[in-house]
C-alpha positions in Angstrom: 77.4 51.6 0.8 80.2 52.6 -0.8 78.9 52.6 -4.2 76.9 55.3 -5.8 73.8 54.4 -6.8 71.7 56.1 -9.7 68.4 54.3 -9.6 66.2 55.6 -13.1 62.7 54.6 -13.3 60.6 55.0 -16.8 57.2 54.6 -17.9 55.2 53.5 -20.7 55.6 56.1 -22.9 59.4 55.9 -22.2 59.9 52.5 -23.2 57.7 52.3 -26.1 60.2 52.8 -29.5 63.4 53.3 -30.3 63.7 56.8 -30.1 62.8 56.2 -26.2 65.7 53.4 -25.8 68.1 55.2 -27.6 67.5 58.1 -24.8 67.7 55.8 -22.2 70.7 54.0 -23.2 72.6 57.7 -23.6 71.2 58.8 -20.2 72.8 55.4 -18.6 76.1 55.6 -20.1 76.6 59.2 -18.8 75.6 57.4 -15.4 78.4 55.2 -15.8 80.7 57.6 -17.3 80.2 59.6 -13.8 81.2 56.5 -11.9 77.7 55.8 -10.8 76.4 51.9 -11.2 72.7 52.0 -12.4 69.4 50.6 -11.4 67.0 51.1 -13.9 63.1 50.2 -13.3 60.7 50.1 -16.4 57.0 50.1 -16.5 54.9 47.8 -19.4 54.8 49.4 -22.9 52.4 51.8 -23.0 48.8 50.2 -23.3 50.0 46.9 -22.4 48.7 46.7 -19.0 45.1 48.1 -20.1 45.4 45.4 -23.1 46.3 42.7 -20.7 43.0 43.7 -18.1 41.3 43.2 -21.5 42.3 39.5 -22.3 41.5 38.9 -18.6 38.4 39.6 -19.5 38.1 38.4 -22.8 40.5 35.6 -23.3 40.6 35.5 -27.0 43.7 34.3 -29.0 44.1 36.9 -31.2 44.2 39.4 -28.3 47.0 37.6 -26.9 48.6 37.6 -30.3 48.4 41.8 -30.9 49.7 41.9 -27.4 52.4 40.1 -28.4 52.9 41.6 -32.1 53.6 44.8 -30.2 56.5 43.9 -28.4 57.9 41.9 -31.3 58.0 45.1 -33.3 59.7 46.8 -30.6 62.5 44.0 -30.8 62.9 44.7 -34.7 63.0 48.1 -34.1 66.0 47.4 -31.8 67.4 45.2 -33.7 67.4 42.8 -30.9 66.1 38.5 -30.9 62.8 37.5 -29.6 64.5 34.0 -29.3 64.8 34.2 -24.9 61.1 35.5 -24.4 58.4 35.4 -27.3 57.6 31.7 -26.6 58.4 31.8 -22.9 55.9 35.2 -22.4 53.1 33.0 -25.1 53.3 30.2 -22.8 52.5 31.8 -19.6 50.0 34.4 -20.7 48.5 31.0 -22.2 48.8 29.3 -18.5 47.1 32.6 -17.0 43.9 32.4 -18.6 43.4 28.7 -18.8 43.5 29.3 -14.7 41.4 32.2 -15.5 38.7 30.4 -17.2 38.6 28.0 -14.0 37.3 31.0 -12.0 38.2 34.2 -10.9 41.4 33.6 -10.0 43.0 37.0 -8.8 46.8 35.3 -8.3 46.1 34.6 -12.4 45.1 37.7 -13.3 48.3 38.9 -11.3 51.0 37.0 -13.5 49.0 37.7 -16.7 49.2 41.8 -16.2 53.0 41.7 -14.3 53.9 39.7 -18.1 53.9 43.5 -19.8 57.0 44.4 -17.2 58.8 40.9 -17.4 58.5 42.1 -21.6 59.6 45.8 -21.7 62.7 44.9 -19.7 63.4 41.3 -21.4 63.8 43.4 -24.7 65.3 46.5 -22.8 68.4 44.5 -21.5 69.0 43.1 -24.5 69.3 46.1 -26.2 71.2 47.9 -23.3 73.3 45.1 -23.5 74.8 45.7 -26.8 76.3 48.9 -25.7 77.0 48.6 -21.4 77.3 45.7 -19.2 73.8 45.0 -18.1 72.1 42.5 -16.0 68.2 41.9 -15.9 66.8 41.2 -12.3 63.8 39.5 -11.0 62.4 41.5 -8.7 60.1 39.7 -7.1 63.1 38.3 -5.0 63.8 41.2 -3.1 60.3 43.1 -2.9 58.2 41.2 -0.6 54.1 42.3 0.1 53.4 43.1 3.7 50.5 40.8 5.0 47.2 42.8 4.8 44.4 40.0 5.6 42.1 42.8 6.1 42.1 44.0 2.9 40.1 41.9 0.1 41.8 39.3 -1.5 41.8 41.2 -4.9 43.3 44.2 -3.6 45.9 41.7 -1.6 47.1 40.7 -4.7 46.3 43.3 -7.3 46.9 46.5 -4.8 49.3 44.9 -2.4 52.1 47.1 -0.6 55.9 46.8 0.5 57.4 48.1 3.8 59.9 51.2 3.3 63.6 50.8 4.4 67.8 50.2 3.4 68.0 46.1 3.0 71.8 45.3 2.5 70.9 41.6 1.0 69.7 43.8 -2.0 72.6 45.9 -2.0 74.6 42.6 -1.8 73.2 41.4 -4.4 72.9 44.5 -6.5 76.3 44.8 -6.4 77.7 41.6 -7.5 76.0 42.4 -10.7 76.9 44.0 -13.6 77.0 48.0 -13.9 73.7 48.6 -15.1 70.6 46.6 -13.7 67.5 46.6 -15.4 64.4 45.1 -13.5 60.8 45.7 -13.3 58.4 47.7 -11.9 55.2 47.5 -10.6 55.3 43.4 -9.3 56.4 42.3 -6.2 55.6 38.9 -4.2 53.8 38.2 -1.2 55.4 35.6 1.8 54.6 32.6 -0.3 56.5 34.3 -3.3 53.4 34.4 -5.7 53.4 37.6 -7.8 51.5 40.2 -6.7 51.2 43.9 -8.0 51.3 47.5 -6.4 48.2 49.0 -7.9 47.9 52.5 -9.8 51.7 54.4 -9.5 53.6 51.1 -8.9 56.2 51.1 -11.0 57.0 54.7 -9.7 56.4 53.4 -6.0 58.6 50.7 -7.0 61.3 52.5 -7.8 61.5 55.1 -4.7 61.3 51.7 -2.4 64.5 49.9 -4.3 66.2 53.7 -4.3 65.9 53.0 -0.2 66.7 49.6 -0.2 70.3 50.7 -1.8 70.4 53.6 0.1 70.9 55.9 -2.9 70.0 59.7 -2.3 67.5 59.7 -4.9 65.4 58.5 -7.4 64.6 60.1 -10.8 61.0 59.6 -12.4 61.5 60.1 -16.5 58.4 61.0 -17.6 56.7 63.3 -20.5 56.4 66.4 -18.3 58.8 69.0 -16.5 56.8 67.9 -13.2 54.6 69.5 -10.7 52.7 72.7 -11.6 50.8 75.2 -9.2 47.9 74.2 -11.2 47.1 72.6 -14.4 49.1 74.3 -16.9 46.5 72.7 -19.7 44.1 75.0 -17.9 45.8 77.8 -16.3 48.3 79.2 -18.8 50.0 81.0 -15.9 50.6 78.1 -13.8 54.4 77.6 -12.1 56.5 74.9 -12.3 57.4 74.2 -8.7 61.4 74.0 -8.3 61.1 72.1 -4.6 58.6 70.4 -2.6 58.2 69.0 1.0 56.7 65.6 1.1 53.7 66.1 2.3 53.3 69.5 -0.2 53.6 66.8 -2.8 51.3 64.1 -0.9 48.7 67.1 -0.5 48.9 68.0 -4.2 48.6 64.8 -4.9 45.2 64.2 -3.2 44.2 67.1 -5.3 44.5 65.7 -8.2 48.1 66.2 -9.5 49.1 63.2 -11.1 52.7 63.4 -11.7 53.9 61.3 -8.8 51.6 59.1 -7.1 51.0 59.3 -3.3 52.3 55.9 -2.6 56.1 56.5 -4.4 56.5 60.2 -2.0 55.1 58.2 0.9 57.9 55.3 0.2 60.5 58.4 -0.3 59.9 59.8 2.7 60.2 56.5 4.9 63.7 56.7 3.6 64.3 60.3 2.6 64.8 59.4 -0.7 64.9 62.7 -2.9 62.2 62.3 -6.0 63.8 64.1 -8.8 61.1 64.6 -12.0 62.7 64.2 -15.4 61.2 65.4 -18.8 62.6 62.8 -21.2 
């Protein structure tokens, strides 16, 4: 392509006030400003994905409301309407557990925990929106789950993976749209184009696999630390930060416990050679 691509991905903690959005939005318009068009990929509010595993579990009405008070504050706090989601998001959370409550229904518990992402970027673009030209895109489209039958059928929809690789549909499609494009992480679909989700580290697995699809040179996780350490520096005072890293340095310090990048977002990278650049936001 042509065009160059900036694709940002944040997480929870990165999404969760104003302060956050006000960082992201000045990050973006530098993006633009440097002639880049953005894709940005968000994660659930912080909490809201452990809150939503708990009205699986519990489907009680007022859980469903807290849930829901939390990302109605965030929309004050913005300064932005609830008038395009609240109702829509109470309705299907609502749908989920009355399938729920029918039996364990893991394609339910699949919409109900991808709602936190359809949320965070609902109220995202429509704050981004007041200050660049944004579009919000469903994902699910354009990130398809390979077919696993031997895995168990929660982990095929709750753990579920997505071949590496450039797709020029989504470039197509990415660029007919506006500057900036907001979508979510962590949810994809399988062949039948039911949600399902991409386990622990989606979100950032999400963005290094839509960073390949455009063909863009990297991806940038924003996070709340500098990024990968010779050890823990919560432990060892002394520890480095590491400047560089071969893929498979980071996949091996990653099975050691390093939790800064997950294994499945460098794997994704290096199908593509997609740089992974750690941000401190």
């Amino acid at each position: 392509m042509s065009q160059n691509w900036a694709v940002l991905k944040f997480g929870g903690t990165s999404v969760a006030g104003k302060p956050q959005w006000e960082t992201i939005r000045e990050l973006l318009q530098q993006k633009v400003a440097e002639g880049n068009r953005v894709l940005l990929v968000c994660s659930a509010i912080s909490g809201i994905t452990s809150r939503l595993s708990e009205l699986a579990e519990h489907p009680v009405e007022s859980f469903l409301d807290a849930i829901l008070a939390t990302h109605v504050k965030l929309a004050i706090e913005l300064d932005v309407s609830t008038d395009s989601w609240l109702e829509i998001a109470r309705q299907r959370m609502q749908n989920c557990l009355s399938r729920l409550q029918q039996g364990d229904d893991h394609a339910a518990r699949a919409d109900l925990l991808a709602t936190g992402e359809w949320l965070s970027t609902q109220i995202g673009a429509s704050f981004l929106s007041q200050f660049l030209p944004v579009d919000w895109l469903d994902i699910r489209k354009y990130l398809i789950a390979r077919e696993e039958p031997e895995l168990s059928p929660a982990r095929q929809w709750l753990s579920a993976s997505c071949v590496a690789g450039v797709d020029q549909n989504f470039q197509q499609t990415c660029s007919a749209l506006k500057q900036v494009v907001i979508t979510q992480g962590y949810i994809a679909a399988n062949a039948a184009g039911c949600t399902v989700l991409l386990g622990r580290g989606g979100s950032d697995t999400s963005a290094a696999l839509l960073a390949g699809r455009l063909g863009a040179e990297s991806v940038e996780i924003w996070t709340d630390v500098p990024g990968l350490f010779s050890a823990d520096p919560r432990l060892i005072p002394q520890a480095r930060l590491l400047e560089e890293l071969e893929y498979s340095e980071a996949l091996e310090m990653a099975a050691s416990g390093a939790k800064v990048v997950h294994p499945s977002c460098i794997r994704a990278a290096a199908e593509t050679g997609t740089i992974i650049i750690i941000r401190d936001t």
